[in-house]
N, C-alpha and C positions, 0 to 999 in steps of 0.2 A: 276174322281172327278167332281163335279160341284157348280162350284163360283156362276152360277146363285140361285143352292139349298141353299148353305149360304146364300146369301144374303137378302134370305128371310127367315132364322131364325127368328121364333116371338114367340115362345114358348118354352117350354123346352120337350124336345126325351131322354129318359132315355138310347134306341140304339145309338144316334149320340151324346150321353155324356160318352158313354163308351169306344168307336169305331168313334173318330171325324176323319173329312175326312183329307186329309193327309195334306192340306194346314194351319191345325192349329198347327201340330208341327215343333220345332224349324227346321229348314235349316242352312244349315252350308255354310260359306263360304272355297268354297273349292279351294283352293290354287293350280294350276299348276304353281309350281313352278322350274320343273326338267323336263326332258325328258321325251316326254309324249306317254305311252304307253297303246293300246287298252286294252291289258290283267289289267293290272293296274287298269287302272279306271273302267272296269267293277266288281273287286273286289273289290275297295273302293266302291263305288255304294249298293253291295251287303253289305258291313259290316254295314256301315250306313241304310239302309233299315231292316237289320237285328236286328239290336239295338233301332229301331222304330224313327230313324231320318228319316223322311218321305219327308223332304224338303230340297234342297239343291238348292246354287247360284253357278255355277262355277269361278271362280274368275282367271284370268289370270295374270300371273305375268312373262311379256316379260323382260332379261336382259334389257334393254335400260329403265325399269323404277330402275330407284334409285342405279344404277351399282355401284357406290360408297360407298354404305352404304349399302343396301341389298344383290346386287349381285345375285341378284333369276337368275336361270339356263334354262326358259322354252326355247325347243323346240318342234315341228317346229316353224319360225315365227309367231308374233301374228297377226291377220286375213288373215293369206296366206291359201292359197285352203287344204293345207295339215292337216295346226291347224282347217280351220272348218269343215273336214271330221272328224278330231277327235274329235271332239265339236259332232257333228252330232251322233258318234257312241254311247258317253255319254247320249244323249236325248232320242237314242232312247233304250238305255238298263233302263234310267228310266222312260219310257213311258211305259217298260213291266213292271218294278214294281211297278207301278201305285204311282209314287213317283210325287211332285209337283215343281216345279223349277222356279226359278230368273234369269231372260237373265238380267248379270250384262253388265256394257256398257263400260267397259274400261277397258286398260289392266295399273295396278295399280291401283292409283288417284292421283289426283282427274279427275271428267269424265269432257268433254269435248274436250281432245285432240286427241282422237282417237292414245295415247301414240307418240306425237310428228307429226301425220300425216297430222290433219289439215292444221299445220301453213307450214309443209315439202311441201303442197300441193301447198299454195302461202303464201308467206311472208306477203302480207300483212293484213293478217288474224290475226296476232300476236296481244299478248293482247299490250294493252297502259296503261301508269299513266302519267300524268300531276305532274312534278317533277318543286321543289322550289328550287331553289337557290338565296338567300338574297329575290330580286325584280323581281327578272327572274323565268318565267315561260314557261316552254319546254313538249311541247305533243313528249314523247317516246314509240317506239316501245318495250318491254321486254321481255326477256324471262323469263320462270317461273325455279327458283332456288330451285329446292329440296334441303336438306337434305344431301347430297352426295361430303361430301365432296369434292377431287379435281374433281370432274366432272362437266363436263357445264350443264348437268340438261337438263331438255326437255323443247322446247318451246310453252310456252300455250296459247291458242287464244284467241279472243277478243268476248267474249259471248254476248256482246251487239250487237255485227252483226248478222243478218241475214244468212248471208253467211259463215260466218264461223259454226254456228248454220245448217244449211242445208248439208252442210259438214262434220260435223262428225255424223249428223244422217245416210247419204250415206254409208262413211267409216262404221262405226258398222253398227247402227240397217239394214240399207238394205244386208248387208253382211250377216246376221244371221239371214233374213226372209229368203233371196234365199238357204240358207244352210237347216233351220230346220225350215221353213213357214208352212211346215203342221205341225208341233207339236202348234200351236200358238192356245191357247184356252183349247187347252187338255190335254196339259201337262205345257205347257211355257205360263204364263197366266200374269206375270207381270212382267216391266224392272225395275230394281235397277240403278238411276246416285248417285254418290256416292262424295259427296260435294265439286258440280260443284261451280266457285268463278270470281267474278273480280278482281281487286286487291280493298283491302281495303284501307281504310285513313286511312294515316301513318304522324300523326303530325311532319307537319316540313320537311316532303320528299315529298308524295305523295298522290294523288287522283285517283280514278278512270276516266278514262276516254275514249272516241271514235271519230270518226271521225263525224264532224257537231254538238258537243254535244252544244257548245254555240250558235247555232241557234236553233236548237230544243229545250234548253232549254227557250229561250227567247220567242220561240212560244208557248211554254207550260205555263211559270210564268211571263210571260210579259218584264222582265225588264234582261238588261248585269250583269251576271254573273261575269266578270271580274271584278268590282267595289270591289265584293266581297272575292276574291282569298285571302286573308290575314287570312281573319275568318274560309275558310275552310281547309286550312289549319296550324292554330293556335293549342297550346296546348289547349284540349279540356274544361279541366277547368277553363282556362283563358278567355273564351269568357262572354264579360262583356254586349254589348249595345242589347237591341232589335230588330234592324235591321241586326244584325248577326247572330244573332239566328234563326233569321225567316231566311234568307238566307240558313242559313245550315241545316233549314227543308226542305225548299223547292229543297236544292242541293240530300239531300237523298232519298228525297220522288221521286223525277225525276230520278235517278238511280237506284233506288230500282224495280221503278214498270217498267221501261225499260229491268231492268234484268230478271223479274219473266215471263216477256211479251214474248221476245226473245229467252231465253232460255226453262224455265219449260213449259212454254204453245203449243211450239210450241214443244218440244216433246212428250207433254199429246195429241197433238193432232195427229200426227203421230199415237202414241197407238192405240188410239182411232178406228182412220181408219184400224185399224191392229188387230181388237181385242183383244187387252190387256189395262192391264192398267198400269199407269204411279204408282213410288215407288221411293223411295232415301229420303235422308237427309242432311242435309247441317255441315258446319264445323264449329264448337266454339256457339252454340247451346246450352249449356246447363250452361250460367249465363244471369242474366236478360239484362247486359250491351252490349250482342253480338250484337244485331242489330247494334250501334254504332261502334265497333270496326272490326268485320267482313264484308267476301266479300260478305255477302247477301242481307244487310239491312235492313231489315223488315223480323222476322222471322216468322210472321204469313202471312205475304202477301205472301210470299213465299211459304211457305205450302202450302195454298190453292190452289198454282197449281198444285198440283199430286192429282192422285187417291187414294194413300195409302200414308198418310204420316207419315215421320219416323223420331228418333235421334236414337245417338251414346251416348251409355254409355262406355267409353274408360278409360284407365289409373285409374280405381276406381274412376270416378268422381261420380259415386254411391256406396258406400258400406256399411257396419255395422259399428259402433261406429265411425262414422263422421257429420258434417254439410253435408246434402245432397241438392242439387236445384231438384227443381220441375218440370225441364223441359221436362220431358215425359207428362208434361199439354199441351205444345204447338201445339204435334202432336196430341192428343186426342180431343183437342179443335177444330181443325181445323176439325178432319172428324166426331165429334157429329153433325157441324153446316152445314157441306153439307150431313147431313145424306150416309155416306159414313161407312160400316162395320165393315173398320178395322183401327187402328193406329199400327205401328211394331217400334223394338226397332232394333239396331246393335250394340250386346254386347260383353264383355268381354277383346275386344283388349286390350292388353297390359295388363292385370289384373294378369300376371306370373302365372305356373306352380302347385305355391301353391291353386290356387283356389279350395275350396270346392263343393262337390254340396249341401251343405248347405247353402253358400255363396249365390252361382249361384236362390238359391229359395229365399233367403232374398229378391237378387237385379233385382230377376223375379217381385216376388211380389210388391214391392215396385213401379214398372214402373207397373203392369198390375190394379193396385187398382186405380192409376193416368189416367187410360186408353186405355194403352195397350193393344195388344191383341195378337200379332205375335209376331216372334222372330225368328232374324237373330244371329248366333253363331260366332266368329272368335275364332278358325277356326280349320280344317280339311287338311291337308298338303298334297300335293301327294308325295312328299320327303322330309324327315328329316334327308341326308345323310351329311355328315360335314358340314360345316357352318352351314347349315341351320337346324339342331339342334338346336345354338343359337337365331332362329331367331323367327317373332312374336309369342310370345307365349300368351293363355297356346297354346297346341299341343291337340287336342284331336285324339280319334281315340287309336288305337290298342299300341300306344305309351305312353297312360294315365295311368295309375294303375287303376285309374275309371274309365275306359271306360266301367269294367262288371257291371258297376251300373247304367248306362246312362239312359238304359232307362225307369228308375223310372223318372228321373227327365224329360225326352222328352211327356212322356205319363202325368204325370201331369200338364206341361205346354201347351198342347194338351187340356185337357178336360176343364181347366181354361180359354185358351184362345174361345174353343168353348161357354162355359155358358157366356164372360162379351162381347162375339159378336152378342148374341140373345137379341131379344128385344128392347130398348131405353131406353137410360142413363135418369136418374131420377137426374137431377138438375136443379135448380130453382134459384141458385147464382151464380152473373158472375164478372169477374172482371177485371176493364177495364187496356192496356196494355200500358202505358206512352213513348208511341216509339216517339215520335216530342219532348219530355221533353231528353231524348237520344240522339238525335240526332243535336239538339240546344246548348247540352253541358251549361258551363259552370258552376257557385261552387257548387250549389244545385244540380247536375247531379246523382253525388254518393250517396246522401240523398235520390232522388228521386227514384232509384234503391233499396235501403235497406228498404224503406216505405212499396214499392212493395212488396218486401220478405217478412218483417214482417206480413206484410195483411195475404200475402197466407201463411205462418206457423201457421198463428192462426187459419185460418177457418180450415187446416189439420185437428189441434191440438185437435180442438174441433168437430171432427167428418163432417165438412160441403165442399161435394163436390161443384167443382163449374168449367166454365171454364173461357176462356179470350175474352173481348173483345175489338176491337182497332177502332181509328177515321172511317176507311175504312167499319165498322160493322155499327158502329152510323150515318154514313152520307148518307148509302149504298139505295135507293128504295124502295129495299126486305125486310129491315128490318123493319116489321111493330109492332106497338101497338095497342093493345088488349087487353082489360078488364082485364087492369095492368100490362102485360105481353109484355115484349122486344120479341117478335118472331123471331127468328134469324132460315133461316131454316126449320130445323125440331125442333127445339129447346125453350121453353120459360124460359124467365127468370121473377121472382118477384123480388126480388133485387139486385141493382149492386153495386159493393164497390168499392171507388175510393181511392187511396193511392194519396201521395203528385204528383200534377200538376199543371206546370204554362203554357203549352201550349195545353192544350187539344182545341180542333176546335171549331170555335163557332159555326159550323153546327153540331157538336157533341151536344156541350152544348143548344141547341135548344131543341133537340131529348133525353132528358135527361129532360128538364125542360116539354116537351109532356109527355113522360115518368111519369113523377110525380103526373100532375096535373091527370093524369088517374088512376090512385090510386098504381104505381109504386113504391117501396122504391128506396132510392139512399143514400147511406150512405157511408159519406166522413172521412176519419183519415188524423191527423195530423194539416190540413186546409183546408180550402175551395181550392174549384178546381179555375184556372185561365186559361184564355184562351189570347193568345198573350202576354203571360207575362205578364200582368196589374194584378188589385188587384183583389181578390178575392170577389166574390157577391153574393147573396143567395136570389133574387127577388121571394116575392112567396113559400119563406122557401122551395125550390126542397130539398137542400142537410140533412140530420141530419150527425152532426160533431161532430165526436169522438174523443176524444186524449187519454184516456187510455184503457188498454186489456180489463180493465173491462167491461167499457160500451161499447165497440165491441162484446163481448162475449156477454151480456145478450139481444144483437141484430141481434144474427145469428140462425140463422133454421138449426140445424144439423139433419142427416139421423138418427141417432138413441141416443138416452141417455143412459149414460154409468154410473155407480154408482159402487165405488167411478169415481171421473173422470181419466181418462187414458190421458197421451199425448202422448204416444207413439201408441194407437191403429187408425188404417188406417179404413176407410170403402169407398165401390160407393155401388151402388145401380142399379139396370134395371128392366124395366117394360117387361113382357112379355103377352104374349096373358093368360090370365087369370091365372098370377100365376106374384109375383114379389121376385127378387132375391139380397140377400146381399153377397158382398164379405167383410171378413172383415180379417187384418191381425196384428201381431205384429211388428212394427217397432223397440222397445226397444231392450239390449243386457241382458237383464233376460226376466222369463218369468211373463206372466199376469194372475190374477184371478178376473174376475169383474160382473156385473150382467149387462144387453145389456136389453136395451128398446124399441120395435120395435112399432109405429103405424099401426099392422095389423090385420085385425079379422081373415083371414085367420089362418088353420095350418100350422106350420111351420116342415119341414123335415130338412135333416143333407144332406149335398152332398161332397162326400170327392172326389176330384179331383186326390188323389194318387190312389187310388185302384177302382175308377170309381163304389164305391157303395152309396145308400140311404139308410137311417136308421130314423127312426121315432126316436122323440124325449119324453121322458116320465117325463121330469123333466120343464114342460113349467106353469108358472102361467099367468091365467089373472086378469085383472085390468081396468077398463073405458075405455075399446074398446084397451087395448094394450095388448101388450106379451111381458110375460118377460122372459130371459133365460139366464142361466148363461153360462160363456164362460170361460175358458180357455185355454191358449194359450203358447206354451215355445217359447224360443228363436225361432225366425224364421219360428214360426207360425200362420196358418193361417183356414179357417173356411171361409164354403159357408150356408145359409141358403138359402131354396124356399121358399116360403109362398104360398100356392096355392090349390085349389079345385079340381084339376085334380087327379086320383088316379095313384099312382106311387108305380112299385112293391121295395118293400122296406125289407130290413133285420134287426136282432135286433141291439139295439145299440151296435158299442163295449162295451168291458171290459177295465177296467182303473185299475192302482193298489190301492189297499186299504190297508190293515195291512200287515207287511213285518213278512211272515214264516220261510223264511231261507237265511242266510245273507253266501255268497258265497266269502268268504275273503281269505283264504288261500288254500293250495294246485296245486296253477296252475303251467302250465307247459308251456312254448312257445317257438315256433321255427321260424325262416324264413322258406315260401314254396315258394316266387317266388321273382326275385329282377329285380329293370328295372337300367338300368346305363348307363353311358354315353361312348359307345365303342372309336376307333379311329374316324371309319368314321359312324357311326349312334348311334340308342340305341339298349340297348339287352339285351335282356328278358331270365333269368334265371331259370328254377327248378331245386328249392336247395334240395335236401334231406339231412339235418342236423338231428342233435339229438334234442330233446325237453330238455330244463333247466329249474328248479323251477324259477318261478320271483314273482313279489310282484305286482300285478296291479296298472299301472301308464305307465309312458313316458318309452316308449320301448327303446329310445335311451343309456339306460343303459347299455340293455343288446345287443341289436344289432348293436348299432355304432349310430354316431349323423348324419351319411349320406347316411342310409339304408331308401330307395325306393321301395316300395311294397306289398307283402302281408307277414303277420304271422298267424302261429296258434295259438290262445291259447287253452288248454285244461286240465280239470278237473273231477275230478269223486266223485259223491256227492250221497248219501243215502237217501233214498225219504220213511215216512212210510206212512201205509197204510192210517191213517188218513187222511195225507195231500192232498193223494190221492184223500180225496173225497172233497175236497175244488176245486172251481173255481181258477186254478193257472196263472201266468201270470210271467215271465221271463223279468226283468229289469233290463240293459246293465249298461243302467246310463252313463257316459261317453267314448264318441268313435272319436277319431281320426284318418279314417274322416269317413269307413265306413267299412258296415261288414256283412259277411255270415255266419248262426246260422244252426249248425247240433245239434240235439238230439238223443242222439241212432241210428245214423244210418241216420235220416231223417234230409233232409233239411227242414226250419222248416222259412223259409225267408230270405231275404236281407233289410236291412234297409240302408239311407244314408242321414239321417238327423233325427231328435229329434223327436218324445221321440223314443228310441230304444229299444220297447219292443215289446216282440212274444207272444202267447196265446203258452200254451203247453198242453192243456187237449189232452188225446188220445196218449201223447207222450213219456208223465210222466210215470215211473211206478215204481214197490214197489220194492224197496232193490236201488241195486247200477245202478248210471244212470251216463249216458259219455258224457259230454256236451264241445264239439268244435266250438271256432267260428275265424273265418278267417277275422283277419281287416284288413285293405286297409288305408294305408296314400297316398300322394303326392311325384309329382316327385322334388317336393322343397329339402328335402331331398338332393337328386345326386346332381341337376341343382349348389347348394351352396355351397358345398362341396369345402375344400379349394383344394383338389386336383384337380378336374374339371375344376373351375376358372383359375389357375394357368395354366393349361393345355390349355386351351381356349385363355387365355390373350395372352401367349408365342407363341401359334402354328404359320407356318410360313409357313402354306401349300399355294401352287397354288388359288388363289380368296379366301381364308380365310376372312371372315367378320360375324364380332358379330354382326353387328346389329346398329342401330340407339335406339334403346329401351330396350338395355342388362342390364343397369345400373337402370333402374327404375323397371325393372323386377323381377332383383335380390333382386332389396330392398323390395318391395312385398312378392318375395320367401320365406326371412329370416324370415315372419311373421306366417309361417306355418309347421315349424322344428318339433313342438311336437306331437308325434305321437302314437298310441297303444290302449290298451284296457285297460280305465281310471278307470273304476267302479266309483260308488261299484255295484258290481252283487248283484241281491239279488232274491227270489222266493216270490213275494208276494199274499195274496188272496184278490181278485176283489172286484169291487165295481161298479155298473153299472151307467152310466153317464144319 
């Protein structure tokens, strides 16, 4: 493969759209979690390579992290000579499958401890907090308390040192260049740390803190810190005077940029000399309040130190039919503005058993429209044998019911993440990040935070990308103005919107007020910006101040106009070497029919990322230099447009159903053919040979139980005359829980595993009696819920037995995916061309 050929994507390759190199599909984090054997893993290797997971992180999981509450099993030792010969044999069997890999850095997490070895190395390397009691203030050594119940947990070091920093780059990454240094470039091309932390401010207990911090800080902001110890650690809302405020900007802003200095940079520079490049993301990331309340401070300061920056979509903090945050903005923000490729996501932890790949493409999409472009999977298990059944789930791999559907879903988020990595993001709105209004606290804090949201819901809402920019951007050298345009980068912006602030910097607000007078917008809601807390001022009319959606709305530049309007549909936008491209999706839980407004003289083509075809479009009007095209989109769908002068070989459009010929309601017959369950000591996969029973299309659980896991037939035999024969036919499922393989006579005829779930059948069809089988696939929610399973699980008393730290939120996920089958209504309808 070659990172250097991505990187210089700037056009669109109808070959490397079809066939993207193996770094754009998803990777799994692959769990050694048992005893780890060569034959093993050269056969996990193979299955995932098989299934066109092209990418994978290996993921260590040494007993001594989380022994209490997980209890993972791996042997040999983790970094002993024997686990990195076995490390070694894994690289190099996917170095022959020309598969791409994540040298991840820790065995658990969070990274930095080298799993207890730093601080085992010298004590006093151990992290510190500055702990309150009443008027007493005590710099403490700690150790970092997992999760793990009665265990003492591992002790985590103090990342604001140097040394200890230098330390577990030795322990790992020199451990794993001398192991597998020549795979570095060819195969192992980026490290994963994995939300490395200080300890956060804990109102009322503690602060972060290190050795010399009060003279460094005093060299840094002039003035003793100590005066101030009250304020920073006070309830955060309670902080009332100006001079507190500003203290505990400048206490953040001091440990923030000490942390991203020491730790992230100095391992991006390590990479660097090493040929790779730096990757990870950080913990509690994805609400606007985390700078504040987490161990990083500054989430975009932060970023900026890796090559590929990433978040964690965990626990459904993304899903369908909920408030979502926008924080896959913040790693996409970061690498549009150092002209950097990619932004990657680490998905699915904790999301249970029940997951869809329906789901999986909602909340693909949803992060890759934001800027996304990779994707990290949790995860892939090397042992699912007792306990560990229970444990992170979902499970994918050969254990899933879905697994034979993967990879539709791997190959489409492959060709998507290849197209919104070509080119340069096309946006022109930025909006700035109120991290000193965060970090000042007090009673506006949460106002200030919810301003923000609103801001960024509305310009979603109303089709307008955009990304973030914070004081560190506006005060930055590099950031220049230009013929109206904030140049950030590679990047310009013509307007920036500022949501409620009372301390933005007055060398910001300088650079803002340059900004304007150059013919810049700058458009404020709620109130005027303020800077040091004082009142708000508008010299020179910089700001226009909005306070309702309305007048926000009739002042944003959206990528394209939508009729009726949608708030549910997503778009970005990328410029390529003569050709520009839209990605556009449905975020709503129905689906959409709207007419799409594009400003391009260009043709526009169809580019479908599941089956990596182009198809001209024959239904397009113009209008005053625009294009208009109707769109629609079901549940969980989504839609690429080119626009472009390039000639691209292209097929006809599909066929869509038009007038319904034959409505397929009764006579079906279904049986179970495979069942997955949850044995004594693993799972086990069943071929049932049963009989077929007449059923009524709907929730299978009628007829096969409310905790049957797997696959069914259904099947029917339907009369086809010659007439209809000679119509353009097309085969619609109509509803499928969750996914399905479609035989005609004999022929496979496709897999679908997401909406709409329709087959073309000409050639397939024929005259008299025809035998139509289709094979659905539910979830392992099913078993996993089962009161029998649970019951079994809760009681069992075996030797290290352990559910888990995440069984209880897992399960309640599960219960959300029980219904299961072949929904209809079937029906035979004739086409109608889009």
């Amino acid at each position: 493969m070659s990172y250097e050929k991505a990187k210089k994507y700037v056009g669109f390759h109808a070959k490397d759209f079809v066939n993207p190199l193996p770094l754009y599909y998803p990777g799994y984090f692959w769990f050694w979690n048992d005893l780890v054997d060569k034959g093993i893993l050269i056969k996990q290797l193979r299955d995932m390579h098989k299934n066109k997971a092209l990418s994978v992180c290996p993921h260590p999981m040494p007993p001594e992290f989380r022994p209490g509450s997980m209890n993972t099993l791996m042997k040999p030792g983790y970094l002993t000579k024997e686990y990195l010969d076995f490390y070694k044999s894994a690289i190099t069997e996917a170095r022959r499958l020309k598969m791409d890999v994540w040298l991840y850095d820790e065995g658990g997490w969070p990274s930095g401890s080298a799993c207890g070895r730093v601080v085992k190395s010298d004590n006093s390397l151990a992290q510190q907090v500055l702990e309150c009691d009443g008027d007493t203030y005590t710099a403490k050594s700690i150790p970092l308390y997992y999760p793990v119940g009665g265990s003492t947990g591992i002790r985590y070091p103090d990342l604001f040192k140097p040394e200890a920093v230098k330390q577990f780059i030795k322990l790992t990454h020199e451990a794993y260049k001398k192991a597998v240094g020549k795979y570095f470039k060819n195969t192992i091309n980026i490290t994963f740390t994995d939300e490395p932390s200080v300890s956060p401010v804990i109102p009322g207990k503690q602060i972060p803190w290190t050795d010399n911090m009060l003279e460094e800080f005093r060299r840094e902001k002039g003035y003793d810190l100590t005066e101030y110890f009250p304020a920073l650690f006070a309830e955060r809302l309670k902080i009332k005077s100006v001079k507190n405020m500003q203290a505990r900007i400048d206490f953040f802003d001091f440990w923030s940029r000490q942390f991203t200095e020491n730790y992230f940079n100095r391992i991006r520079k390590w990479c660097s000399f090493n040929g790779l490049l730096s990757g990870g993301h950080l913990g509690g990331e994805d609400e606007t309040l985390g700078s504040a309340y987490y161990g990083y401070g500054h989430i975009l300061r932060t970023l900026r130190a890796f090559d590929v920056p990433g978040v964690d979509a965990i626990w459904r903090q993304i899903f369908p039919g909920k408030e979502n945050h926008h924080f896959p903005k913040y790693a996409s923000t970061v690498a549009h503005q150092q002209n950097k490729p990619w932004a990657f996501t680490e998905s699915f932890g904790v999301y249970g058993n029940g997951l869809t790949l329906e789901q999986m493409k909602w909340i693909t999409d949803y992060q890759y429209v934001r800027g996304i472009n990779r994707m990290i999977i949790i995860g892939y298990s090397l042992s699912t044998r007792n306990h560990l059944m229970a444990g992170l789930r979902p499970h994918f791999g050969p254990v899933n019911p879905l697994w034979k559907y993967i990879e539709k879903y791997h190959s489409y988020t492959a060709r998507l993440g290849y197209l919104l990595s070509s080119g340069k993001p096309v946006i022109r709105e930025a909006v700035y990040y109120p991290v000193r209004d965060l970090w000042a606290g007090g009673k506006k804090m949460e106002k200030t935070a919810g301003s923000n949201d609103r801001l960024v819901k509305l310009l979603l809402e109303n089709q307008c990308d955009f990304d973030f920019i914070d004081d560190d951007i506006l005060e930055s050298p590099s950031t220049k103005i230009t013929k109206g345009a904030l140049k950030v980068g590679n990047m310009e912006y013509n307007t920036i919107w500022i949501s409620r602030t009372e301390w933005i910097s007055e060398k910001s607000m300088k650079k803002l007020a340059i900004f304007s007078s150059k013919g810049g917008k700058v458009n404020s809601i709620d109130s005027l910006p303020k800077s040091g807390g004082g009142k708000g001022e508008n010299p020179g009319n910089i700001f226009n101040v909005f306070s309702s959606d309305k007048e926000m709305v009739e002042h944003m530049n959206p990528l394209i106009r939508v009729i009726p309007e949608c708030k549910t549909l997503r778009v970005c936008c990328r410029s390529l070497k003569n050709a520009v491209l839209y990605f556009i999706t449905n975020e709503g839980e129905s689906g959409i029919e709207v007419d799409v407004r594009f400003n391009e003289k260009m043709i526009p083509v169809r580019l479908d990322p599941e089956s990596g075809k182009c198809w001209a479009l024959d239904n397009i009007s113009k209008l005053n230099g625009s294009c208009f095209l109707p769109v629609t989109l079901p549940f969980a769908g989504s839609c690429v447009f080119l626009f472009t002068k390039k000639k691209v070989s292209l097929i006809s459009a599909p066929l869509v159903p038009g007038s319904v010929l034959l409505n397929l309601n009764n006579g079906w017959k279904c049986r179970p053919v495979r069942s997955f369950e949850a044995g004594k000591h693993d799972f086990v996969i069943k071929i049932l040979k049963k009989k077929a029973v007449p059923v009524q299309l709907g929730d299978w659980r009628k007829i096969l139980g409310k905790d049957f896991s797997g696959d069914a037939e259904y099947s029917i035999n339907f009369n086809c005359s010659k007439d209809m024969l000679k119509q353009m036919l097309l085969l619609d499922l109509g509803g499928v829980s969750y996914a399905c393989e479609v035989f005609l006579n004999g022929k496979n005829i496709g897999k679908k595993a997401w909406r709409p779930f329709v087959f073309p059948v000409k050639g397939v069809l024929k005259e008299g009696v025809n035998k139509l089988r289709i094979i659905v696939t539910n979830t392992l929610a099913n078993r996993l819920t089962s009161p029998e399973v649970l019951k079994d699980w809760k009681e069992r008393k075996d030797p290290g037995w352990k559910l888990g730290p995440y069984q209880e939120r897992q399960i309640q996920f599960e219960l959300d995916s029980r219904a299961s089958g072949l929904l209809g209504p079937v029906r035979l309808f004739k086409v109608r061309k889009v």
